[in-house]
PLY file of the C-alpha trace (Angstrom):
ply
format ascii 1.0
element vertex 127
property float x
property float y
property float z
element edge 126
property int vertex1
property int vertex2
end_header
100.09 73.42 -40.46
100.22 71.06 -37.07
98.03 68.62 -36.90
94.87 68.40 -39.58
92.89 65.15 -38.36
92.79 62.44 -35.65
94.32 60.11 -38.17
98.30 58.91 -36.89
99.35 60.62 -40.37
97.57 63.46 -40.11
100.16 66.17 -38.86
103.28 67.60 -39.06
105.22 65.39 -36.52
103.45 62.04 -38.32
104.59 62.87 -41.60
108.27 63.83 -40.63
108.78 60.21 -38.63
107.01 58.40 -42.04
109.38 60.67 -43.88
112.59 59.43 -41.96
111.15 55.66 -41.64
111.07 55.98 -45.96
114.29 57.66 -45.94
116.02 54.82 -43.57
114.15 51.97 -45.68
115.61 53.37 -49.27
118.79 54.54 -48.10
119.46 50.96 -46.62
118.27 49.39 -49.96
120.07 51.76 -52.38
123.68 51.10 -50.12
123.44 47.26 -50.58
123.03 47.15 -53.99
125.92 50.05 -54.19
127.77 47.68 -52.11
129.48 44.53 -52.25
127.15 42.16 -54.03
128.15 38.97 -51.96
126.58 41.20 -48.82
123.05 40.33 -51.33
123.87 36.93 -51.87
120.20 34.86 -51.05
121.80 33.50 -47.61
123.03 36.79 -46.45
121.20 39.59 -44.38
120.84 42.53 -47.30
119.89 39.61 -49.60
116.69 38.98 -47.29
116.43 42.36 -45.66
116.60 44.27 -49.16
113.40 42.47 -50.57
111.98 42.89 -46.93
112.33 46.44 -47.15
110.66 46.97 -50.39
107.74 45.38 -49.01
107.19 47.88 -46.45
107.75 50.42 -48.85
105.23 49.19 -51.37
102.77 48.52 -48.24
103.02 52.55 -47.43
102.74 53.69 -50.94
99.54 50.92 -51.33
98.26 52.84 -47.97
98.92 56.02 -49.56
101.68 57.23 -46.84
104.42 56.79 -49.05
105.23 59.89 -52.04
108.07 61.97 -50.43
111.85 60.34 -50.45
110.29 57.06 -52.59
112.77 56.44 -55.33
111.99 56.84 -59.39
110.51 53.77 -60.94
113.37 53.67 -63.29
115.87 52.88 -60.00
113.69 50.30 -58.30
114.20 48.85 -61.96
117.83 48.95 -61.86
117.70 48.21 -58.47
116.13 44.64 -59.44
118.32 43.91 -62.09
121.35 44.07 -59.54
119.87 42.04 -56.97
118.09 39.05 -58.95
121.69 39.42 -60.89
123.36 38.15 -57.90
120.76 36.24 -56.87
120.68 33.94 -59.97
124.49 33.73 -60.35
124.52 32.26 -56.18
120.92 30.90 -55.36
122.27 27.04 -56.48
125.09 27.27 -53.98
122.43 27.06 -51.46
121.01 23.97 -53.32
117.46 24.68 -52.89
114.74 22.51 -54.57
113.74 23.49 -58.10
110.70 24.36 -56.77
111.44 26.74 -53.84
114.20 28.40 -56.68
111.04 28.76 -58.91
108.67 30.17 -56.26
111.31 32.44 -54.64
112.06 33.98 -57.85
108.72 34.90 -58.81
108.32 36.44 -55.09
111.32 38.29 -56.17
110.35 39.61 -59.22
106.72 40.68 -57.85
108.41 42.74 -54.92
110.21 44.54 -57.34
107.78 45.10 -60.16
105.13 45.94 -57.34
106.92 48.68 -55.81
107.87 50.22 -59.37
104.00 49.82 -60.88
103.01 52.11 -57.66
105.91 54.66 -57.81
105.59 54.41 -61.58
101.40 54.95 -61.37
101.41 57.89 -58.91
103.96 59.42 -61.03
101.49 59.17 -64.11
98.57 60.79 -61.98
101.00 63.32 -60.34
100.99 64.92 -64.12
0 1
1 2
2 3
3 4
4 5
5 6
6 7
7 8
8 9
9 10
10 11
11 12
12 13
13 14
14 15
15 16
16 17
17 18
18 19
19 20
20 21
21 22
22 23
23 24
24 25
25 26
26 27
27 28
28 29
29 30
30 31
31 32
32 33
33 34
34 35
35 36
36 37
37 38
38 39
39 40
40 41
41 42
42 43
43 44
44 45
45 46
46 47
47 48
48 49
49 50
50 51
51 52
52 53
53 54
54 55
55 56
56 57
57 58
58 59
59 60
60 61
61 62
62 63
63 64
64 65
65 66
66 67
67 68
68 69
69 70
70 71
71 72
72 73
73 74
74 75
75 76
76 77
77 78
78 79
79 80
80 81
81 82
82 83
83 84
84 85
85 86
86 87
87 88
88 89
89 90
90 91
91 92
92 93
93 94
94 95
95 96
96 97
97 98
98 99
99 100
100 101
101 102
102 103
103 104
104 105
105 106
106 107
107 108
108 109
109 110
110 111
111 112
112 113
113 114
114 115
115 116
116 117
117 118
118 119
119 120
120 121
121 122
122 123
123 124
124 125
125 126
């Protein structure tokens, strides 16, 4: 089809570089949680870069850029029971202040549930 407007996601060439910048984001998620859970312990680099990355992919799917290679509600789900799993059983190691634990956990729990709500909605209107 080539190209089909002047926006930067309108052609062929946009849409395969947002389809490998998806496929990098979930990939990297979906291989720390299959990994070694201290690697997604709150003070290491999957444990910030995981929630980091399902920002971005919640911001693409918001923007509507985001359909193709974005994982089933259902995983995100498991996906957040893994994490804030590890999370909970190291975050006090770090000793943070009840109310940073509180906040940060909430921030947690949004990033997840956001990202499923918008997989899980444009599933429903996919039907």
């Amino acid at each position: 089809m080539g190209t089909w407007g002047s926006g930067n996601f309108e052609s062929d060439t946009a849409l395969d570089h947002l389809s490998s910048v998806v496929d990098g984001l979930v990939t990297e998620i979906a291989e720390a949680l299959d990994g070694d859970p201290v690697e997604i312990e709150p003070d290491e680099y999957w444990g910030v870069a995981v929630p980091c990355n399902l920002e971005l992919l919640h911001t693409l799917a918001v923007a509507g850029y985001a359909s193709e290679g974005m994982p089933e509600a259902g995983v995100v789900e498991d996906w957040k029971r893994t994490f804030l799993a590890v999370w909970e059983r190291t975050v006090d190691g770090l000793e943070p202040s009840p109310e940073f634990k509180e906040e940060r956990r909430t921030v947690l729990n949004r990033t997840f549930d956001q990202l499923a709500d918008v997989i899980a909605r444009r599933a429903t209107d996919d039907r």
